[in-house]
N, C-alpha and C positions, 0 to 999 in steps of 0.2 A: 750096326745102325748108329752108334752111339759116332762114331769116326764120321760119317757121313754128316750127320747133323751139326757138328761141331764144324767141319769142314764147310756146309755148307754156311754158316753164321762167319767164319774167316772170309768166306768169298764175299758177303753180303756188306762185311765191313770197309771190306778194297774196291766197294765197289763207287763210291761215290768218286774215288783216283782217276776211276776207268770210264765216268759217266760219258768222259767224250770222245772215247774210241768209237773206231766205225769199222774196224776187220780184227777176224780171229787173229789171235795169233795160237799157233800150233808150232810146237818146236821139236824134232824129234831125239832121241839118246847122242846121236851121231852128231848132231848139231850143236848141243850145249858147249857152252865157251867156257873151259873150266880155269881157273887161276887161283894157283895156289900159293898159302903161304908159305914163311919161311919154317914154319911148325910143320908141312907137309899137307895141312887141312885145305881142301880146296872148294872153293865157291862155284857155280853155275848161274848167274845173276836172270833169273825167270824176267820179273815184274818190279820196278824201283829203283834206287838206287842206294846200295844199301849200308853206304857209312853216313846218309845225311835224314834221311826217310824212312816209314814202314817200307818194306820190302818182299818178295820172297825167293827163295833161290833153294839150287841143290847143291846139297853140304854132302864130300866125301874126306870122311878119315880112314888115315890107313890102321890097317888091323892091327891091334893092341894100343891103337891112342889112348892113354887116362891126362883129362884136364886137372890141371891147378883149382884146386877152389876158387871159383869168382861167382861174379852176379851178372846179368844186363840188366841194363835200367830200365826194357820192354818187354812183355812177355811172348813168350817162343814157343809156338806151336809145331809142331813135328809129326809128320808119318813117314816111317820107315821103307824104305825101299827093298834093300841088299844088309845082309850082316846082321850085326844081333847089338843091341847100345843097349845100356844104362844111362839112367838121370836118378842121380839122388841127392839129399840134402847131405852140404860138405859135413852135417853132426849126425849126420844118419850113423847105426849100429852095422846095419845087413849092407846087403851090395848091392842094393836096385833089386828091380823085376826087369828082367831078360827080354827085350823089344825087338822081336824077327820084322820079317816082310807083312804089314799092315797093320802095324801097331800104331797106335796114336800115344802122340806123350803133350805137357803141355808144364811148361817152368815158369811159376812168376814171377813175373818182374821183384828183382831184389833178395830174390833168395840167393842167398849161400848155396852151390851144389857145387858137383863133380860129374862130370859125362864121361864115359869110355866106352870107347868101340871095344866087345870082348871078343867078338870074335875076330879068327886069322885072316879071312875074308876082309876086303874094304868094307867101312859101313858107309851106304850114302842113303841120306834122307831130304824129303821134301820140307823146306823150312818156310815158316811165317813170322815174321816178327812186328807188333803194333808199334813199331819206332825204330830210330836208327840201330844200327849194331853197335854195340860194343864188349866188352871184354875187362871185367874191373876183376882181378886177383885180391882174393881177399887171405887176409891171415886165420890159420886154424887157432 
């Protein structure tokens, strides 16, 4: 319930983006346009554009990606699809809590963390970000 409600307050927020749409858009698995970086991580761009603007898109990593400590400068909402991820803070002790298919996770803007796909499987998740993307590498 707790996913749902959160979920719905992300929609509630993009929605003012959207006030002057006039047709659904429905997109189906087969149709996502994925592009990937050079890291392997590959984007599906939903809603926005997402190196200037809030956004949101489907993010696949491939199985065993572990991030470099960084931050973005927006916070990043996420429900799980496929695969198993971790988010943790890059001074965390333990190694995350283990994020299957409908898991919700949510990272603020500015933390320090680490994300990894642990399992062998791709993990791809549905992302929201309240601001553009970015990627700042921070030092341990």
């Amino acid at each position: 319930m707790r996913t749902l409600t959160i979920l719905a307050l992300v929609a509630t927020a993009t929605s003012a983006s959207m006030a002057n749409a006039d047709a659904i858009t429905a997109i189906t698995p087969a149709a996502l346009d994925w592009v990937e970086t050079p890291e392997g991580v590959a984007f599906a761009d939903l809603h926005g554009t997402r190196m200037s603007e809030p956004y949101m898109s489907m993010v696949r990593l491939p199985g065993g990606t572990v991030s470099p400590p960084h931050i973005k400068s927006a916070n990043m909402f996420g429900v799980m699809i496929s695969g198993t991820m971790t988010h943790m803070s890059a001074t965390a002790a333990d190694a995350g809590t283990p994020l299957g298919a409908g898991a919700f996770y949510l990272v603020p803007a500015n933390l320090p963390h680490v994300s990894s796909c642990v399992s062998t499987e791709p993990c791809i998740t549905f992302l929201y970000q309240d601001g553009a993307f970015d990627f700042l590498p921070v030092d341990q």
